[in-house]
Structures are given as C-alpha cells and as structure tokens.
C-alpha positions in Angstrom: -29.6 21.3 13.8 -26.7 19.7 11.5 -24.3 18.0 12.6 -20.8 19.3 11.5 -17.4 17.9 10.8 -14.2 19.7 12.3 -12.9 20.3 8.6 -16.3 21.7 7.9 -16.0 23.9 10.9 -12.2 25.1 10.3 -12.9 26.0 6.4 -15.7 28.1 7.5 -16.3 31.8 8.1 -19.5 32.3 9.4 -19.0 33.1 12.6 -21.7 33.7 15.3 -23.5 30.2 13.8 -24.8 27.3 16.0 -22.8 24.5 15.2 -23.0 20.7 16.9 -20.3 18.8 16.3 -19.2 15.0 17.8 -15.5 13.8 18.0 -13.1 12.4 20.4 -11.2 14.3 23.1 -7.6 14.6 22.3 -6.6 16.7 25.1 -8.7 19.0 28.1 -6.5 21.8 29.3 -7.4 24.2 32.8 -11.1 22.8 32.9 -11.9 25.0 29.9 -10.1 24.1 26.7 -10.7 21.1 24.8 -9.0 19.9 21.6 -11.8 17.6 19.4 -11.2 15.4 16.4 -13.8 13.7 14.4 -11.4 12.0 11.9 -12.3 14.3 9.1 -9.1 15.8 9.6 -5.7 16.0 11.4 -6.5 19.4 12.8 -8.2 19.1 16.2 -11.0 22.0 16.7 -10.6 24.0 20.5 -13.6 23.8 22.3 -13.8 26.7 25.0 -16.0 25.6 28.1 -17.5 28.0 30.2 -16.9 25.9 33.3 -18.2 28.1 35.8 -21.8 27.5 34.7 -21.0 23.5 33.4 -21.4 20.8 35.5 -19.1 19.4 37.9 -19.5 16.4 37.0 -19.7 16.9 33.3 -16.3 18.3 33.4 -14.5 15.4 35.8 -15.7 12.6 32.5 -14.2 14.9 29.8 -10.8 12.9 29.7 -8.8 11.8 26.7 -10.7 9.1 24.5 -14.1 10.4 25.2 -16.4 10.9 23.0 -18.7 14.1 23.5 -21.5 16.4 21.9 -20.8 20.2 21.7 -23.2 22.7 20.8 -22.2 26.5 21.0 -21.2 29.1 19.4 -18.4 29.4 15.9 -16.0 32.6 16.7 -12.9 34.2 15.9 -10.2 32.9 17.9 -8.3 35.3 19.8 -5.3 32.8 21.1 -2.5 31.4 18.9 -2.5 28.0 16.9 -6.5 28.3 15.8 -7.8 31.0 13.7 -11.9 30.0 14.7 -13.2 28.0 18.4 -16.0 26.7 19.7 -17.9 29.2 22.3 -19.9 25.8 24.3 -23.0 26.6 25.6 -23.9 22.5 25.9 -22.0 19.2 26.1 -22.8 16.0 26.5 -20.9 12.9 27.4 -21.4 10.1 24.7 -19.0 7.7 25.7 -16.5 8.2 28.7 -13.1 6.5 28.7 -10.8 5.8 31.6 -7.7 7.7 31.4 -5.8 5.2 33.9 -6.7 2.8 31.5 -6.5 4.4 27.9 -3.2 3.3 26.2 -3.5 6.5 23.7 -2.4 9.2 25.7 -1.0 12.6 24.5 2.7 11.8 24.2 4.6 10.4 21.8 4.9 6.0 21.5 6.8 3.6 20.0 5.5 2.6 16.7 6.4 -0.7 18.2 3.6 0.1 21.0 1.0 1.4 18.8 1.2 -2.0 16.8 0.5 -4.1 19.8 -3.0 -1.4 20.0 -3.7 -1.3 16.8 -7.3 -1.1 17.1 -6.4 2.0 18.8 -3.5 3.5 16.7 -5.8 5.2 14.1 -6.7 7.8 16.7 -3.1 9.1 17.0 -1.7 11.8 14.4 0.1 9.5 12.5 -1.9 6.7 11.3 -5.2 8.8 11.0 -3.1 11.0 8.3 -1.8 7.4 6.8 -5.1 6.0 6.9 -6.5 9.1 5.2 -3.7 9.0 2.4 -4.4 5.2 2.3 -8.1 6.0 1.4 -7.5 8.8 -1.1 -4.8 6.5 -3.1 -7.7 3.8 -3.2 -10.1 6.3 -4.8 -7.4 7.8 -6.8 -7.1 3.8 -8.2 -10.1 3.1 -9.5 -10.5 7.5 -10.4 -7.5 6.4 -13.1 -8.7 3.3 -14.4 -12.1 4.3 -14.8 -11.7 7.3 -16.5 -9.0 5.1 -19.3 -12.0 2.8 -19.9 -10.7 0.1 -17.7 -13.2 -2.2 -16.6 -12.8 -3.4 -12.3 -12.6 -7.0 -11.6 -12.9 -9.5 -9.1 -9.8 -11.9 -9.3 -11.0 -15.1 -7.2 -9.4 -15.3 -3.5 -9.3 -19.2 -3.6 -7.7 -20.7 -6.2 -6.1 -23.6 -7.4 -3.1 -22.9 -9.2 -0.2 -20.7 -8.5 0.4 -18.0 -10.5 3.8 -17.0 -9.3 5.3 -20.8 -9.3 6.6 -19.9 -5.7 5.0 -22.5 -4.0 4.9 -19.7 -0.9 0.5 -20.1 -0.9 -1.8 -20.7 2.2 -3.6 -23.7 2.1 -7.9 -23.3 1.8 -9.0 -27.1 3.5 -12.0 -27.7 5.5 -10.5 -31.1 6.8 -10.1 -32.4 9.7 -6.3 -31.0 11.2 -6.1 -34.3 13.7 -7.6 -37.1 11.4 -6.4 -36.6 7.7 -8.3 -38.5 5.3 -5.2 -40.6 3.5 -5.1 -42.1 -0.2 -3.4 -45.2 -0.9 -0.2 -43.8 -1.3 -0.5 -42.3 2.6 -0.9 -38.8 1.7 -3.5 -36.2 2.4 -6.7 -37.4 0.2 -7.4 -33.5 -0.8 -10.6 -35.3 -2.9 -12.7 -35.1 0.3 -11.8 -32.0 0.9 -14.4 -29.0 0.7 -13.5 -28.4 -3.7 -12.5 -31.8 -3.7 -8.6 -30.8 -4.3 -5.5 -28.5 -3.1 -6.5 -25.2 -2.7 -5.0 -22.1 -1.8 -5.4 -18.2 -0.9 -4.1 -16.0 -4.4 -1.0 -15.1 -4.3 -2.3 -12.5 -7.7 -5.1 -12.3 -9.7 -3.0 -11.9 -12.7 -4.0 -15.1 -14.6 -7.4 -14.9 -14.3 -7.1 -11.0 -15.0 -5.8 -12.2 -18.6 -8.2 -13.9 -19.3 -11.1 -11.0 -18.5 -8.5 -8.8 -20.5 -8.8 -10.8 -23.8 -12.4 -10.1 -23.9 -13.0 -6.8 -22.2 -10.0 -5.3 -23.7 -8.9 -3.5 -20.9 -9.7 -4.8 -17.2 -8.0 -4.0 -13.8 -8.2 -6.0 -10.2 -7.6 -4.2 -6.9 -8.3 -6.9 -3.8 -6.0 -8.9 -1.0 -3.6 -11.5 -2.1 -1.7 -13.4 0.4 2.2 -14.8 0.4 3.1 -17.2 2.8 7.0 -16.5 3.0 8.6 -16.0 6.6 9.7 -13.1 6.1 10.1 -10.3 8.7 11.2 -7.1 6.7 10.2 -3.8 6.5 8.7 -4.5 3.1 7.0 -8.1 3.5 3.1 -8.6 4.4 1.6 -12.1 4.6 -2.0 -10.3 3.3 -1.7 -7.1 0.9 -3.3 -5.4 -1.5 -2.6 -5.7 -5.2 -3.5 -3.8 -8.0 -3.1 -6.1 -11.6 -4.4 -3.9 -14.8 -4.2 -6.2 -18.0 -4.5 -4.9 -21.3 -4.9 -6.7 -24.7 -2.8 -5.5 -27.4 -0.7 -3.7 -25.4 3.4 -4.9 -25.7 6.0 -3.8 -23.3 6.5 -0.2 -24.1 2.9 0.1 -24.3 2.9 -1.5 -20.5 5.9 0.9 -19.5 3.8 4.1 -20.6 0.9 2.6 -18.5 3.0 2.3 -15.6 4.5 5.6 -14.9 0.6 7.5 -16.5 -0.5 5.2 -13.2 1.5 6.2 -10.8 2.0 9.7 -11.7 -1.7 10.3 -11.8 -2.6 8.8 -8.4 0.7 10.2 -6.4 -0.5 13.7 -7.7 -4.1 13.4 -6.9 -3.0 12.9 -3.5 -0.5 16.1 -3.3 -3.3 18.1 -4.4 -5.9 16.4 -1.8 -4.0 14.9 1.4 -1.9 18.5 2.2 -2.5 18.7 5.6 -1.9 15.0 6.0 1.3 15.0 3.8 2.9 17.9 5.6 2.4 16.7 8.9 3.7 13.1 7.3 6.8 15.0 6.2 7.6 16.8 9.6 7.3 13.7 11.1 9.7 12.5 8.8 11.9 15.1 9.5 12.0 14.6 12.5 12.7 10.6 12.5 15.7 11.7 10.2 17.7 14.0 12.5 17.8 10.9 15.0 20.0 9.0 12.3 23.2 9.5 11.5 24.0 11.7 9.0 25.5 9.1 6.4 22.0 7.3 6.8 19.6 10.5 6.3 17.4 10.7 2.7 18.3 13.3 0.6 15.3 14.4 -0.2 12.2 15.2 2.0 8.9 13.5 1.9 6.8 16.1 -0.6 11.0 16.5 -2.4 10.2 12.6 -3.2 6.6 12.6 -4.4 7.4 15.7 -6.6 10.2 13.5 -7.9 8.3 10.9 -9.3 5.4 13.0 -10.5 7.7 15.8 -12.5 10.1 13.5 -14.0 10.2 11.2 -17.6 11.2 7.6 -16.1 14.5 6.1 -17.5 14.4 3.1 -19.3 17.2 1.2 -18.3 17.7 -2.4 -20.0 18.4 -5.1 -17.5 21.8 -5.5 -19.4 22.5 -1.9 -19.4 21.8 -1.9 -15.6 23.9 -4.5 -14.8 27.1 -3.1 -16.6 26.3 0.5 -14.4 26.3 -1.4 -11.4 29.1 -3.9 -11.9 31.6 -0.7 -12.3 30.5 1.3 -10.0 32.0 2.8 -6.9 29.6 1.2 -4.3 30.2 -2.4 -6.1 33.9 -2.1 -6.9 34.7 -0.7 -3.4 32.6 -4.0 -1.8 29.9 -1.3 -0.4 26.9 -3.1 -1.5 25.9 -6.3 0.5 25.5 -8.2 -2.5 27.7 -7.5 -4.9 27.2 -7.5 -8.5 29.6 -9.8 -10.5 28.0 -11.1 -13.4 25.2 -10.6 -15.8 22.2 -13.0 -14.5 21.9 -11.7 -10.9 18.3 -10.9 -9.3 18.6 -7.6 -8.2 18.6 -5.9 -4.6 16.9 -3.2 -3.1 20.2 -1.8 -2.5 21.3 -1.9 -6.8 17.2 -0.5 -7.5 18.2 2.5 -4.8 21.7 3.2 -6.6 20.5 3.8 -10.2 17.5 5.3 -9.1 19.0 8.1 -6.4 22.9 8.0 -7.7 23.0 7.1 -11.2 19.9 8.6 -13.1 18.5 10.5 -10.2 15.1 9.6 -11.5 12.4 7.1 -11.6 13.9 4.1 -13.8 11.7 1.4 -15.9 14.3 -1.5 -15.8 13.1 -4.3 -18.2 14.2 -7.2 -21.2 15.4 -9.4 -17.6 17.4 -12.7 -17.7 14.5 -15.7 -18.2 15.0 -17.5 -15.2 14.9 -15.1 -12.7 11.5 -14.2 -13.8 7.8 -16.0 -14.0 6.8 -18.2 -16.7 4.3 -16.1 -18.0 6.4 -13.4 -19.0 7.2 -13.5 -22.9 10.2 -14.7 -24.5 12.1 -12.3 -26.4 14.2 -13.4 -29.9 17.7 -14.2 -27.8 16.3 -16.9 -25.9 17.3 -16.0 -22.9 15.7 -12.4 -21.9 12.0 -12.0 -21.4 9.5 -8.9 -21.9 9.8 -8.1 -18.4 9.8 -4.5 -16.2 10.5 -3.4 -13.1 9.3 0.4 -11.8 12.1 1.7 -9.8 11.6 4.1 -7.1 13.7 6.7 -4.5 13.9 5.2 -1.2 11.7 2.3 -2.0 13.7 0.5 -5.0 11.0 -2.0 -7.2 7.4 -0.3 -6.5 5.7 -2.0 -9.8 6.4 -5.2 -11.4 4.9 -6.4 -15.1 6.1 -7.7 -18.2 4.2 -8.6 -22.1 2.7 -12.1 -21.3 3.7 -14.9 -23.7 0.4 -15.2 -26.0 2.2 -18.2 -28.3 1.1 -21.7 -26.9 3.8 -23.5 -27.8 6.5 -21.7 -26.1 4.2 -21.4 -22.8 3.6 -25.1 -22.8 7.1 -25.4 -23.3 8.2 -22.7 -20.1 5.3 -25.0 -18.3 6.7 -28.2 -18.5 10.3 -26.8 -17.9 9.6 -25.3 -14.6 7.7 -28.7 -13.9 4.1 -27.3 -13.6 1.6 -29.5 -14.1 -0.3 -28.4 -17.3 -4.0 -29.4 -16.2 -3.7 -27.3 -13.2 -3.5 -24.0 -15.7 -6.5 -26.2 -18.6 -8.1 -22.9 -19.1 -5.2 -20.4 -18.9 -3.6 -22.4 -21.9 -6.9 -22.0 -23.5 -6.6 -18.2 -24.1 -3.7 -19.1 -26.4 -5.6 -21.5 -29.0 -8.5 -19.0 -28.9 -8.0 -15.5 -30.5 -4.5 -15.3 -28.8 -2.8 -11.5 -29.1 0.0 -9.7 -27.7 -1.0 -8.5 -24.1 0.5 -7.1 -21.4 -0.3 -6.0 -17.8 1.7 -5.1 -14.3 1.5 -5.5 -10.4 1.2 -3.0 -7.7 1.5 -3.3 -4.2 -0.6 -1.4 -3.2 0.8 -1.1 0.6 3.8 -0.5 -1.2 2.4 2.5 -2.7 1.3 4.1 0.5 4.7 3.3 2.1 6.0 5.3 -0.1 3.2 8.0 -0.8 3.5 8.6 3.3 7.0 8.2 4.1 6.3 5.1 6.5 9.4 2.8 7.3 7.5 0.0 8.1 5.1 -1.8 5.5 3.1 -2.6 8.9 2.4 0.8 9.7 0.3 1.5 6.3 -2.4 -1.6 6.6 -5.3 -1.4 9.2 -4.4 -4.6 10.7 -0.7 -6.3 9.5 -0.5 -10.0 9.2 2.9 -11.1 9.1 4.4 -14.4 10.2 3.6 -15.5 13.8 1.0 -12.7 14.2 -2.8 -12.4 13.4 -4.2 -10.2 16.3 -7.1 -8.4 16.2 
C-alpha cells in the first residue's frame, strides 16, 4: 500500500480510501485524537483512534515526539479545525520518546531555548515553516539563474587571498597548535604547513566567480563563506550562505536591473508556493508585534512587506543624493538617529538604509556611485576620482539586503587600488591576469542568502533562519 504524506492526505477527496501514513506525534488528546506531522507541511493531520478495541499498551507509548504508523480509513471530518481525519484501524509504534524527557513539548518556548535544542527546533511550527521557505528560496535560486542562462559554480572554500581586504578570515592549517614550526625571523613557518602557505576559509567567491564569468559569460555561486568578526547582532553569522552572479559585459545599470529581476522573481515564487508557511509566519509576527510598544511596531505586516518589494520599480538613489536626504532630515536634524549624518563620506547605517527606504521613498531603493574608500578595491573607479561603480539593494525592515558594484576591468588602475590598500600583488597573480587578457566591463553582486530568508520569513534573528548558527563563542551540534 503507498505511503502518504499529510499534505497529500489534506489536498485529497477521496474519501473511504486506505491510506498509511508515518509522522511524528504533535499532540494525543482523550486516548483517541492524535495530531501527526510528517514535515510535508505545517498542518498536522487528526488521527481518530478507536481505543476501545487498541491496545493498552499501544496507546500509553503514543506521547509527543513519537514516531508511529497509521493505517485506516480517509473521511469527512465532522469536528471543527479539519475538514478530512484519519478513521485508524492499525498503529504501530516506530520510535517512542519520553515525554519527561522531550524538551519539545506543546507550548510555546523561548527562541532563546529552542537554540540551545536546535537539533530539535525544526519540529516546532516555526522553524519547520522557516526551514520550508529556506528550501523553496534555494530552488527558487538556481530556478532564476538557470532559466537566464546562468551557468552554477563552485567558488573554492579554502583560499589564499582575501577578497574583501578585511583581514576578518579563519585560518585553514594542519600544524601543530603547541609546537609551531618557526622561520628565521621567529614567526609561524606557514611553508610546512598542509599548502605550504597562509590559508584561509572564503570570505566570497566573488574573485574567482570573475574569472569563470569572463569565459562563460554569465556564471553564478551559491555556497558557505565564512567571516570571522566578533560580532553578536541580529544580522551577523560567522558561516552563511552567499549568492555571487557575475556577468561579463554587464555595467552598473545592467547590474542594478539584475538585482531587483533577482529578487523579485524568487520573493514571488515563494508567495505563490510557501502560503501556508508564510501565513502562519505572518501571525506569528503579529503576534510578536503587539508585545512591543507601539512606537516600535512595523508598519506593514509580513505578506504587506514581500508584496512591497515584488510590486514596486526600486529607486535609484545616488549615494550623494542619499546623503543630502538624510543630512536634512527630521530624524538627523532632531539627533534621532544613533549615528548621525554630518558630512558626505559616511558608511551608512542600518538605521539611514531603513529611513529612505520606509520614510523617504517608501520603496525598495538601489543606492549606488559610493565614496572610494569606504568600499572594496575591486569596485570600478568612476571619472571623479573619488566615487566608485558601486550598489547597495535597500530593503523595509532589513536596510542593505544585496551588495555589488561594476568591477574595475583596467589593470593599471587595479594595480594601482592594490598597492594603495597595501595588498600584496602576487597573492591576487591570476586575478590581475583577467585584466591583460581579453579584459571587458563586468559586473556582478552579493546575496546573503540567510539575509534573504530573514527577511522572506519575518525572523528577528539571523540565527533562527540557518539549520545550525555559528556565531562567535558557539559551534554546538
């Protein structure tokens, strides 16, 4: 007999059939009606036992957590909440689990809790509808890229240059941690380690992503990168997911256009295939928000925000035009902002992202042509000298969701931006090497991709959107 899945079961009408379906217990009500999720979806399936004719003993080992076979009957609900049920006419115990034990009980936790089980968490409401989003936003990825020609590649994970110039990178050694090998100097001899040099986990796959690009013409990575920065926000991973398209010939506006096609496209795949998800996502959201004061509460709901981005023409805003909005405006002149803006040159806040985008424009907003040395050396020079072919995606709630720019195809000016941010040049040989062979205008941008599904899900906390969060002084399970 097949084996069903509860949304199988819940989109179906035909009644009377013998169905067997697996899952988990969620909850066992008056030794007769269980609630059972498989994971396919956040609906739970009832399960009617007929427990004067079941076991005893069967019925004692139906607790939350277990895991169970049913076989019976699909009918017509008669009781409120369901519109079909499961008649049982067999069950079997596949797994039992200890409810004095079992940390996932049927009541509301802390989100703080359910990170401290987070090999458990995914069987509450909440992160099996995040998870699910998560998964549909992943397909949705490569769904857009593939279908615009885009060609998927693997960016290295160890690497030996730095493509940010942060210097924020997790070492990759095989050495000994309590008898260092030293050079004559008395330094680390990183010769006799494993590559036979300093290596480190990506911080981006954008570098070697260019290169791919200026032969495939239009490539894209999708994979973990890792930052090293102690940093315990709401926003900050120390492993994530990024997504890096590169295109050849493409220039900025090119890049911009790319951008908001992107995002639009995946956000509205997953309105039209995550609703149950997204509207339980949103009352939950809803219901965080009436706990806050009222001066602190969004002003727009969860599916208000994603129809936001997806139905409106994104502003382009020049960084210089940005900055002139913000240094006269109420929040800044009446000291509301935390960092305030006085003069053209300052590296944005989430706080000044937030204003144009909710207050100012009240839509999405492509911010770009930003002041040279707040940005990456990659990033093209524009004619003034000063300004590079940079852009920022801007988003409600969120502030910068995508970062990109036009790289800077002329050799001598990269060398130039090299040697000025004191990088050594024979670390990036073969990066330099794309610029004395066949060198064009090219372009390409960075996703977060846990950014993304923070945003695509309403979460607060970036932690509550990976599987398993690394963040500084934490690496469990």
């Amino acid at each position: 007999m097949k084996r069903y899945t509860v949304a199988e079961l819940l989109s179906s009408t035909n009644f009377l059939n013998e169905v067997t379906l697996n899952g988990w217990v969620r909850t066992f009500r008056a030794n007769r009606f269980i609630a059972l999720n498989d994971g396919s979806t956040i609906k739970n399936i009832q399960c009617v036992v007929d427990f004067e004719n079941t076991d005893e003993n069967i019925l004692k080992r139906i607790t939350t957590g277990a895991a169970i076979k049913v076989k019976g009957t699909l009918v017509e609900s008669l009781g409120k909440g369901q519109s079909i049920e499961i008649q049982v006419s067999e069950i079997k115990i596949l797994g039992e689990s200890n409810p004095e034990e079992y940390p996932i009980q049927p009541k509301k936790h802390s989100l703080e809790f359910l990170r401290e089980n987070a090999h458990l968490r995914i069987r509450t409401n909440t992160f099996s509808a995040v998870m699910r989003v998560r998964s549909a936003l992943a397909f949705a990825v490569h769904k857009y890229f593939t279908e615009k020609g885009f060609y998927y590649f693997n960016a290295p994970i160890i690497t030996g240059s730095d493509a940010e110039g942060a210097g924020e990178m997790f070492r990759v050694s095989t050495l000994d941690y309590n008898n260092f090998p030293k050079n004559e100097d008395g330094k680390v001899d990183t010769s006799k380690d494993f590559f036979g040099k300093t290596t480190n986990l990506t911080v981006s796959g954008q570098l070697e992503a260019e290169t791919y690009a200026m032969a495939l013409g239009k490539v894209y990575t999708f994979g973990p990168t890792f930052r090293a920065e102690n940093s315990n926000t709401t926003r900050h991973l120390s492993e994530f997911w990024m997504i890096e398209p590169e295109v050849a010939f493409n220039n900025l506006d090119d890049n911009m256009d790319l951008s908001e096609d992107f995002i639009k496209s995946v956000i509205n795949y997953t309105l039209k295939n995550c609703k149950d998800d997204l509207a339980f996502l949103e009352n939950r959201l809803l219901q965080e928000e009436k706990s806050k004061p009222a001066n602190e509460r969004s002003d727009m709901n969860l599916l208000e925000k994603l129809n936001f981005v997806v139905n409106n023409n994104f502003k382009r805003v020049s960084y210089t035009e940005a900055i002139d909005i913000l240094r006269n405006c109420k929040p800044n002149k009446k000291k509301k902002f935390q960092y305030l803006i006085n003069e053209w040159g300052a590296d944005l806040q989430s706080e000044h992202e937030r204003f144009l985008v909710e207050k100012h424009f009240k839509c999405p907003v492509i911010l770009f042509d930003y002041p040279a040395n707040i940005k990456a050396f990659y990033m093209r020079l524009n004619e003034d000298g000063k300004t590079v072919r940079a852009m920022d995606v801007l988003f409600p709630g969120i502030g910068e969701i995508v970062g990109g720019s036009q790289r800077e195809e002329r050799l001598d000016v990269l060398k130039q931006k090299i040697a000025e941010l004191h990088i050594d040049e024979k670390e990036l040989w073969w990066y330099l090497d794309t610029r004395k062979f066949g060198t064009a205008v090219h372009s390409g941008f960075g996703l977060g991709f846990e950014r993304l599904v923070q945003f695509t899900t309403g979460m607060g906390n970036i932690r509550d959107v990976i599987p398993y969060p690394r963040y500084p002084q934490n690496a469990e399970f």
